[in-house]
C-alpha positions as CSV (number, residue, x, y, z in Angstrom):
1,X,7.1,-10.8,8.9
2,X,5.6,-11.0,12.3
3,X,3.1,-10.2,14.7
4,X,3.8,-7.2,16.8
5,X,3.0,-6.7,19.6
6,X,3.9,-2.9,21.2
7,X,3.1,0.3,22.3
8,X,1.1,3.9,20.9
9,X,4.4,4.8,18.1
10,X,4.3,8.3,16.7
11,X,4.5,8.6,13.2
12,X,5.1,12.1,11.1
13,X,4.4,12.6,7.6
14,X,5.8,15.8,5.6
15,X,4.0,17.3,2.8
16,X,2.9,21.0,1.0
17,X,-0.4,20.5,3.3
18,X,-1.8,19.3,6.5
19,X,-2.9,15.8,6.5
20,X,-5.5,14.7,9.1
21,X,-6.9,11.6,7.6
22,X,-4.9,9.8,5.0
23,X,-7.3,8.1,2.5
24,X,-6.2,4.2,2.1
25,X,-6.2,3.4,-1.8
26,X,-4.3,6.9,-2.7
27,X,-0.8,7.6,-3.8
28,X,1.9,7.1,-6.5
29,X,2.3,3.0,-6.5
30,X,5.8,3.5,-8.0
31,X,7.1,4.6,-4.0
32,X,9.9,2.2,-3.1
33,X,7.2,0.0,-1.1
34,X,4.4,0.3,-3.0
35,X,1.3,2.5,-2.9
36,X,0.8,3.7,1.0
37,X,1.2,6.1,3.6
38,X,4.7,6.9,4.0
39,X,5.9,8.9,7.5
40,X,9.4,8.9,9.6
41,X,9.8,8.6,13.1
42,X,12.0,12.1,13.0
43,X,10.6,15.2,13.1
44,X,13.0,17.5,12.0
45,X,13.9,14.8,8.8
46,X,10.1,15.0,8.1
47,X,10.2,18.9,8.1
48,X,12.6,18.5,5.4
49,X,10.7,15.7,3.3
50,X,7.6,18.1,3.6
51,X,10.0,21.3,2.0
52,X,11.7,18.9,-0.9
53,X,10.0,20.8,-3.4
54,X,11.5,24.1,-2.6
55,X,7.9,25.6,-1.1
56,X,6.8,25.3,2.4
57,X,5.1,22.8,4.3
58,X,3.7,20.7,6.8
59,X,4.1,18.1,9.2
60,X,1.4,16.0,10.5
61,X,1.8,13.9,13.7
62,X,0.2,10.7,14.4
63,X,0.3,8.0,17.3
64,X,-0.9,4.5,16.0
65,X,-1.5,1.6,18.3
66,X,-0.5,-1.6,17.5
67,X,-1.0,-3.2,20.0
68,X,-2.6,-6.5,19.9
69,X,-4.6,-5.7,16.7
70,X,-2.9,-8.2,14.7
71,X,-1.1,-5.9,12.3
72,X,1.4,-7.9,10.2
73,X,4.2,-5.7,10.7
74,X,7.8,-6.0,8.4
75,X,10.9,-4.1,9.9
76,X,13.7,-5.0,7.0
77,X,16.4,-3.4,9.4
78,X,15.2,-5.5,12.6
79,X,18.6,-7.8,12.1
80,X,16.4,-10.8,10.4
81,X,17.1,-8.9,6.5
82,X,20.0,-8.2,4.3
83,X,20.5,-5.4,1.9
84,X,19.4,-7.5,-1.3
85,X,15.8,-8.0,0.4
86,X,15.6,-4.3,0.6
87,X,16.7,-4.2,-2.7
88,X,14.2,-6.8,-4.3
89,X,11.6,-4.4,-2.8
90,X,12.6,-1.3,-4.4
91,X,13.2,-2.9,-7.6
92,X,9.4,-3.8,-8.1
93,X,8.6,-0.7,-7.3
94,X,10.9,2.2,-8.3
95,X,12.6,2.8,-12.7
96,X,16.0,2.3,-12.4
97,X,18.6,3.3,-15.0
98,X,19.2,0.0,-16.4
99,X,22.9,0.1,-18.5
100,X,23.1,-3.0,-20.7
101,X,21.9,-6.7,-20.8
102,X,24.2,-7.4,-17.3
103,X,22.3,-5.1,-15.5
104,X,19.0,-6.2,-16.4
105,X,20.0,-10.1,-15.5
106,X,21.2,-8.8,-11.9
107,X,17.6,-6.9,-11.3
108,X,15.9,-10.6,-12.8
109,X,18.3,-12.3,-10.4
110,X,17.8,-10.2,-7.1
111,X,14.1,-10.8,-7.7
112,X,14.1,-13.8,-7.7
113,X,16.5,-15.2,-5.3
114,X,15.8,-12.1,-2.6
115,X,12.4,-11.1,-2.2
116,X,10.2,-10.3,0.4
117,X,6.7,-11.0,0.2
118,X,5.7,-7.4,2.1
119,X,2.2,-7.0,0.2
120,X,0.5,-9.5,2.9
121,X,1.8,-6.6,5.6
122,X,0.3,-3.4,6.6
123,X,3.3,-1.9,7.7
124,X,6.6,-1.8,6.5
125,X,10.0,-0.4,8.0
126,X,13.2,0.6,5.8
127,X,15.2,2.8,4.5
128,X,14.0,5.2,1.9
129,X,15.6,5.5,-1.8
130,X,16.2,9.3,-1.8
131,X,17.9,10.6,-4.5
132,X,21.5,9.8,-2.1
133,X,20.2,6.2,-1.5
134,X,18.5,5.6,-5.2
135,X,22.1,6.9,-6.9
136,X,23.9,4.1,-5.0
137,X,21.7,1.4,-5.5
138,X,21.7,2.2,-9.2
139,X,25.3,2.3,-9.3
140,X,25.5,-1.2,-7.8
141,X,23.0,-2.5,-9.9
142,X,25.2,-1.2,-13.0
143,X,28.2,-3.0,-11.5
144,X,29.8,-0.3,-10.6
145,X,30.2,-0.1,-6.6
146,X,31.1,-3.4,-4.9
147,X,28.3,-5.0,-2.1
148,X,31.0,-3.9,0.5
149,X,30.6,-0.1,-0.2
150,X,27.0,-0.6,-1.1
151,X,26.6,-1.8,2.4
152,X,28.3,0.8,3.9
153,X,27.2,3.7,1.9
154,X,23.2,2.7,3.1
155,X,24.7,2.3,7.2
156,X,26.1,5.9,7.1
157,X,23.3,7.5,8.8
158,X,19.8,6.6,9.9
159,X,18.0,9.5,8.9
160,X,16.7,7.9,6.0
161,X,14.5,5.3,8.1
162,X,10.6,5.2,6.4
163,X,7.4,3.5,8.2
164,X,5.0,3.0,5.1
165,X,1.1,1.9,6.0
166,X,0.0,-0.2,3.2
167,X,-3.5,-1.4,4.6
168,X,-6.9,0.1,5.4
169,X,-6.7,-2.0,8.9
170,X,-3.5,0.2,9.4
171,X,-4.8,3.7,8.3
172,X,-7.8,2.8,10.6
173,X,-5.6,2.6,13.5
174,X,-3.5,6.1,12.6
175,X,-4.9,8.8,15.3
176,X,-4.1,12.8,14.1
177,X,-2.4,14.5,17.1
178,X,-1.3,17.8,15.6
179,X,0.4,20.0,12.5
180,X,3.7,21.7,12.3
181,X,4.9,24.1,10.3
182,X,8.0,23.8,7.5
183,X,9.9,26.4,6.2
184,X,11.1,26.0,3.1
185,X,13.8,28.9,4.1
186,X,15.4,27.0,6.7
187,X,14.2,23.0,5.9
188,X,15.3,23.1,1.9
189,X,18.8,24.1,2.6
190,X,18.8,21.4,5.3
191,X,17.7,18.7,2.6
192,X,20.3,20.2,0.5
193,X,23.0,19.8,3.2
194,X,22.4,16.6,4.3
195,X,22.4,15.5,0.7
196,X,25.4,17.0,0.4
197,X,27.2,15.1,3.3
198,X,26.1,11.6,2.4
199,X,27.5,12.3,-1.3
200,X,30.7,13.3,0.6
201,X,30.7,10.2,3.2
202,X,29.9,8.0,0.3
203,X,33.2,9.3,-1.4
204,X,35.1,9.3,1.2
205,X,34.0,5.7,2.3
206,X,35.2,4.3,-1.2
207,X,38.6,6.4,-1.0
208,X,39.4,5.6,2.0
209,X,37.4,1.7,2.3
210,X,39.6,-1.0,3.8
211,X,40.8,-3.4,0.8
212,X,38.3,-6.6,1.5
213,X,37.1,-9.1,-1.2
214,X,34.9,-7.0,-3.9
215,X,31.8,-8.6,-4.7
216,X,30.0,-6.6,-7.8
217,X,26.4,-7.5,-8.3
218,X,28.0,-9.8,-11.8
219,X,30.4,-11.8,-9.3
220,X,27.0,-12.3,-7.0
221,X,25.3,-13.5,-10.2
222,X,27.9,-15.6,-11.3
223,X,28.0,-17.8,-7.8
224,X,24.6,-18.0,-7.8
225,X,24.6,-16.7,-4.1
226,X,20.4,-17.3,-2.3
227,X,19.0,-15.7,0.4
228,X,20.5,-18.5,2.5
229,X,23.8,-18.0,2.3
230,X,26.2,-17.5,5.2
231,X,28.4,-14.8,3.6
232,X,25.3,-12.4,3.3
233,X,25.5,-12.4,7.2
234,X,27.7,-9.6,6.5
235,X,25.2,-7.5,4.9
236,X,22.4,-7.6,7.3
237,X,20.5,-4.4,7.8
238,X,20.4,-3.1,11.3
């Protein structure tokens, strides 16, 4: 966590309507960072987020300035984070299929040895736990992908990059610029699509993976591994 200090940054925010004032203190508190605002810094991913539920929609465009308002800003792929913080985060938040008594010590474990304490922070950077991103996490929370193709299953594209306001001070500082329409027609089957080639680069990336030391979340467990250690260097998010 840290203060930033920066420029007017553009912010878009998909959804079945137009959305010029967000109202702080609304939303589902089971999104992978908590109850906020959640936007993208990419337009045409946002046009697909706003068509997800197969009807058309919208896509609101905001700048926000930072800039010396003291905003406690997070960025969790800024090099300073490895996957397991991410990890912790989305754990608190999100219900994840939980398969035996293993699975349920590795989520205890993860908590407590890798979290991040984001709710002092009114904004928060990561990547987002779409149904691509959720299915992997799950599976290495169930021991059944290694930390090595976790890792490389969450680098394989950068579309999936979220900026999530959590605080009124940072709603207060969101400026509406303009709306865009979504086509559910051309933006579903792009969802759909994209979907489809992450499944397929995630299966090709375990085919094909080189054959490194496999670290399942039990062996992680089992060494007692902490935030601190050297050999999660490996696994920072950039």
């Amino acid at each position: 966590m840290r203060q930033v200090r920066g420029d007017w940054v553009k912010l878009y925010h998909g959804a079945e309507r137009i959305i010029k004032q967000p109202v702080w203190g609304e939303g589902c508190i089971f999104n992978d960072f908590g109850q906020g605002f959640y936007c993208s810094l990419d337009k045409e991913v946002t046009k697909e987020w706003a068509c997800q539920n197969k009807s058309n929609g919208f896509v609101s465009e905001f700048n926000i300035e930072i800039n010396g308002e003291g905003i406690n800003f997070l960025d969790l792929n800024n090099g300073d984070y490895n996957i397991l913080n991410w990890m912790a985060i989305v754990l608190e938040n999100r219900q994840f299929r939980i398969n035996g008594e293993d699975a349920i010590n590795a989520r205890k474990y993860i908590l407590n040895n890798f979290y991040v304490d984001y709710w002092k922070c009114d904004i928060v950077k990561g990547y987002r736990a779409d149904d691509s991103y959720f299915a992997i996490t799950s599976a290495f929370l169930n021991n059944e992908i290694s930390l090595d193709n976790f890792f490389r299953s969450m680098n394989l594209g950068k579309s999936g990059i979220q900026v999530v306001l959590r605080t009124k001070k940072a709603y207060d500082l969101m400026e509406f610029k303009s709306a865009t329409f979504a086509n559910k027609e051309i933006y579903y089957p792009k969802k759909l699509g994209r979907d489809m080639k992450f499944r397929n680069a995630f299966r090709d990336n375990i085919e094909k993976g080189k054959p490194e030391v496999k670290i399942y979340v039990n062996d992680l467990v089992e060494k007692g591994w902490t935030d601190n250690d050297a050999c999660l260097q490996r696994y920072i998010l950039g």
